[in-house]
C-alpha positions in Angstrom: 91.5 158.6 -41.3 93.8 157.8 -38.0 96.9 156.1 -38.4 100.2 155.6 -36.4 103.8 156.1 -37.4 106.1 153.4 -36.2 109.8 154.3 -37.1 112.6 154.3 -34.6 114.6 156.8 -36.1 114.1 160.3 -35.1 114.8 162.3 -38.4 113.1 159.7 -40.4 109.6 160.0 -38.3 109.4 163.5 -38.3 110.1 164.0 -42.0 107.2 161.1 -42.2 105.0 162.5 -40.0 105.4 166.5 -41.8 104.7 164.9 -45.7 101.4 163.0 -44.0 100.4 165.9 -42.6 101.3 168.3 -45.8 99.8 166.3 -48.2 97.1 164.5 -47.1 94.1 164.6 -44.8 94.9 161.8 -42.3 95.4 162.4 -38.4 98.5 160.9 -37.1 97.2 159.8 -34.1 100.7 158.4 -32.3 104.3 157.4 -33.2 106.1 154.9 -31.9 109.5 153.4 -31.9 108.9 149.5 -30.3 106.9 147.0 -31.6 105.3 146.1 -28.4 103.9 149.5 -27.4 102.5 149.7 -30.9 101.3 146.4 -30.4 99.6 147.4 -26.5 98.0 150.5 -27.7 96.5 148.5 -30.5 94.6 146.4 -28.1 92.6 149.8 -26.8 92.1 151.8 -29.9 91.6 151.1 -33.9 93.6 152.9 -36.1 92.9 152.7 -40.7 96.6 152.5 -41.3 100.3 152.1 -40.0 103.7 153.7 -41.1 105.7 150.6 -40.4 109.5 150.3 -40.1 110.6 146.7 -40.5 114.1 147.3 -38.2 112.9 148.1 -34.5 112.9 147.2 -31.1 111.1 144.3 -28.8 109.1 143.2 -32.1 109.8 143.5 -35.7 107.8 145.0 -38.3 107.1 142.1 -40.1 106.5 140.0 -36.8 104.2 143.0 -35.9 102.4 143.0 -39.2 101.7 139.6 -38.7 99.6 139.5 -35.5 98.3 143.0 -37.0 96.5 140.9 -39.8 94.8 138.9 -36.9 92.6 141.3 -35.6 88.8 141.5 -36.5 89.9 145.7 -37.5 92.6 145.4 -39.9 94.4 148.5 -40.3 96.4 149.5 -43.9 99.6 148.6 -43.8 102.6 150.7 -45.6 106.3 149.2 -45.1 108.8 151.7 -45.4 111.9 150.0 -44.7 116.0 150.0 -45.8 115.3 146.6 -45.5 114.0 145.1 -49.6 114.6 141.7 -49.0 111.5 141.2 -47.1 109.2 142.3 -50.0 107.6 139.1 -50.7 106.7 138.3 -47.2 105.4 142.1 -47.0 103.0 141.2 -49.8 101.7 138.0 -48.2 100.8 139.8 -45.8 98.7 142.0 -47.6 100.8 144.8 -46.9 98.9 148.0 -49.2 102.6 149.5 -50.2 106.4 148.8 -49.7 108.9 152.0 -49.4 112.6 151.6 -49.7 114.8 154.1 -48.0 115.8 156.7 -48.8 112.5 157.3 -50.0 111.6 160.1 -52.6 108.9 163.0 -51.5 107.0 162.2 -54.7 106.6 158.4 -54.0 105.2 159.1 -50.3 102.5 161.6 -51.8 101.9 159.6 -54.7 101.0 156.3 -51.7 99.1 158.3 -49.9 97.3 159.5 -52.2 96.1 155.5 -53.5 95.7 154.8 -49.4 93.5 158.1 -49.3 91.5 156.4 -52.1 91.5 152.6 -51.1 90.1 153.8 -47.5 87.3 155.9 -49.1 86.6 153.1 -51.3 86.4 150.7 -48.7 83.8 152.4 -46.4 81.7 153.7 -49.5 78.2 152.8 -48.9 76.8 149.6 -50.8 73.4 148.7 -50.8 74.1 145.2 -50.2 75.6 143.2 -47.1 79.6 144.6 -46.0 80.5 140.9 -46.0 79.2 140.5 -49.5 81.3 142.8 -51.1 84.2 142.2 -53.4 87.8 143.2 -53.6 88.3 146.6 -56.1 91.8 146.1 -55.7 94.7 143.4 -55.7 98.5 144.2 -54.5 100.9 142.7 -57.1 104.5 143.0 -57.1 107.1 144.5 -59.8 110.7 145.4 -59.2 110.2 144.6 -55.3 107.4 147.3 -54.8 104.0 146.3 -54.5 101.7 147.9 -56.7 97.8 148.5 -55.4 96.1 147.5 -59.0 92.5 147.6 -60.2 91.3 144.1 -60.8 90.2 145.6 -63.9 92.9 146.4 -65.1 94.3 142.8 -64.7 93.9 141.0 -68.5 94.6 137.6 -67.6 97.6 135.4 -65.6 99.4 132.6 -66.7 101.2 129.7 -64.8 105.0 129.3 -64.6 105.5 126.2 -62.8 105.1 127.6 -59.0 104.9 131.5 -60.3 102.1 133.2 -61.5 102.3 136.2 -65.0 99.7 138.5 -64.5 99.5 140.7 -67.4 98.0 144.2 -67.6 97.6 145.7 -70.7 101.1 147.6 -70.0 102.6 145.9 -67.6 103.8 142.3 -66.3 104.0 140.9 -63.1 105.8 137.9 -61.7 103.5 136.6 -58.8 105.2 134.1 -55.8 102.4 131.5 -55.8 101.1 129.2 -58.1 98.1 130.2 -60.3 95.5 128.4 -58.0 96.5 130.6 -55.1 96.5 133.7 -57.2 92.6 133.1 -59.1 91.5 132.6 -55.0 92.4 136.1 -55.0 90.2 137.5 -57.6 86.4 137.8 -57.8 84.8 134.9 -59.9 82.2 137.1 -61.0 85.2 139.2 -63.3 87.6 135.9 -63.8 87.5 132.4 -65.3 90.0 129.6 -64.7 89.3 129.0 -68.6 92.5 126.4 -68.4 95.3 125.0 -66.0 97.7 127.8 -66.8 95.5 130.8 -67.5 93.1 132.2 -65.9 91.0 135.3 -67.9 89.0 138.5 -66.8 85.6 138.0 -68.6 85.4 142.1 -69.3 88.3 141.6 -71.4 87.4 138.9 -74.1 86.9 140.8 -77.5 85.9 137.3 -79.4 85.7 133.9 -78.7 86.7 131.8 -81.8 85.7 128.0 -82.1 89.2 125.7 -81.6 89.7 122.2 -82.3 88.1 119.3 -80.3 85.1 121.8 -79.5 87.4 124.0 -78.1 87.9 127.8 -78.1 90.4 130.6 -78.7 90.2 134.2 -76.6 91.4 137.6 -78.0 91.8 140.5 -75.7 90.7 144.0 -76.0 93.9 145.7 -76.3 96.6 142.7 -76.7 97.8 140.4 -79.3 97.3 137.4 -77.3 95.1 134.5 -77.3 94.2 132.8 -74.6 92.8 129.1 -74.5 89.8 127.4 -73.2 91.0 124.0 -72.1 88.1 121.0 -72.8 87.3 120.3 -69.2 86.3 123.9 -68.9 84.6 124.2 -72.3 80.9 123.6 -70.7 81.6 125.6 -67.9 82.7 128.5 -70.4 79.7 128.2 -72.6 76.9 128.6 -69.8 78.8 131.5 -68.5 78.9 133.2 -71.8 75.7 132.0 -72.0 76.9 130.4 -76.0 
């Protein structure tokens, strides 16, 4: 696994550079301190993830990241930045992780261990088409981190006006998009837009209990919570759960 360090600050890429190379089995294959030599040596070689500082010359990180998520190859992205109040527009751009400064030892290894895994994961053989294959993994955001989570570990979301609740069975997440833009994100053969405010991952229905007007009710492995099947999705529901 190649990747790239791009930090301007001396101290702060070495230290980087030793814990990559300590406790993982990537190959740092260049570090750089502007945007626009990363961006130039880019156009020449492909790389599976970047070390990206948000603060540095010519080009930005976030600018960077941006025409990064343009190219055919696109490369993992990990933020590691002073710099939290650009979290959210780290996430919509995909990015797999977002490290404050000063960062602990144990939250680097603990990254690259997931990024180790996400990259194996995405160039595991399949026996169907590359282009056919479905995302394993969705980036959510808590406590302005971004956490790489199993879709199956995702229960169901819930609209709040122009958020989105995603629930795990531990855990809650407050999402910055509505709940239409959030279920594009998901695979429809795992979720169901069972309603306009919630949308349900099918693994996780433990019974379906008739409601009024021909209606139904959803309990969740796991949680005390029911979740509704609005009437304009009722026919939709009961061919998929084949009822």
């Amino acid at each position: 696994m190649k990747v790239l360090i791009v930090e301007d600050e001396v101290l702060a890429q070495q230290e980087l550079n030793w814990l990559i190379k300590e406790h993982s089995q990537m190959e740092v294959v260049g570090t750089f301190d502007d945007g626009m030599d990363v961006l130039k040596y880019l156009q020449h070689h492909e790389v599976d993830a970047i070390f990206l500082d948000i603060n540095i010359p010519s080009l930005d990180g976030v600018l960077l990241a941006q025409n990064i998520s343009k190219f055919a190859h696109k490369p993992f992205i990990v933020f590691i930045t002073a710099w939290k109040e650009h979290a959210v527009e780290a996430f919509e751009l995909e990015a797999f992780d977002y490290i404050l400064k000063p960062y602990q030892e144990s939250r680097i290894i603990g990254m690259l261990q997931k990024l180790e895994a996400a990259y194996l994961q995405q160039n595991a053989p399949t026996s169907g088409s590359s282009s056919n294959r479905e995302a394993l993994t969705i980036n959510l955001v808590k406590d302005e981190r971004i956490i790489v989570t199993d879709i199956n570990d995702i229960y169901y979301a819930e609209a709040h006006e122009k958020m989105t609740f995603v629930y795990t069975r531990r855990e809650a997440y407050v999402m910055p998009m509505n709940i239409t833009e959030f279920c594009h994100r998901l695979p429809e053969s795992h979720f169901f837009r069972c309603h306009r405010s919630y949308c349900v991952n099918l693994s996780k229905i433990r019974e379906i209990e008739p409601w009024f007007n021909n209606t139904y009710i959803l309990r969740l492995r796991d949680l005390d919570f029911q979740v509704p099947v609005s009437r304009s999705k009722v026919k939709e529901f009961r061919a998929l759960m084949r009822l």
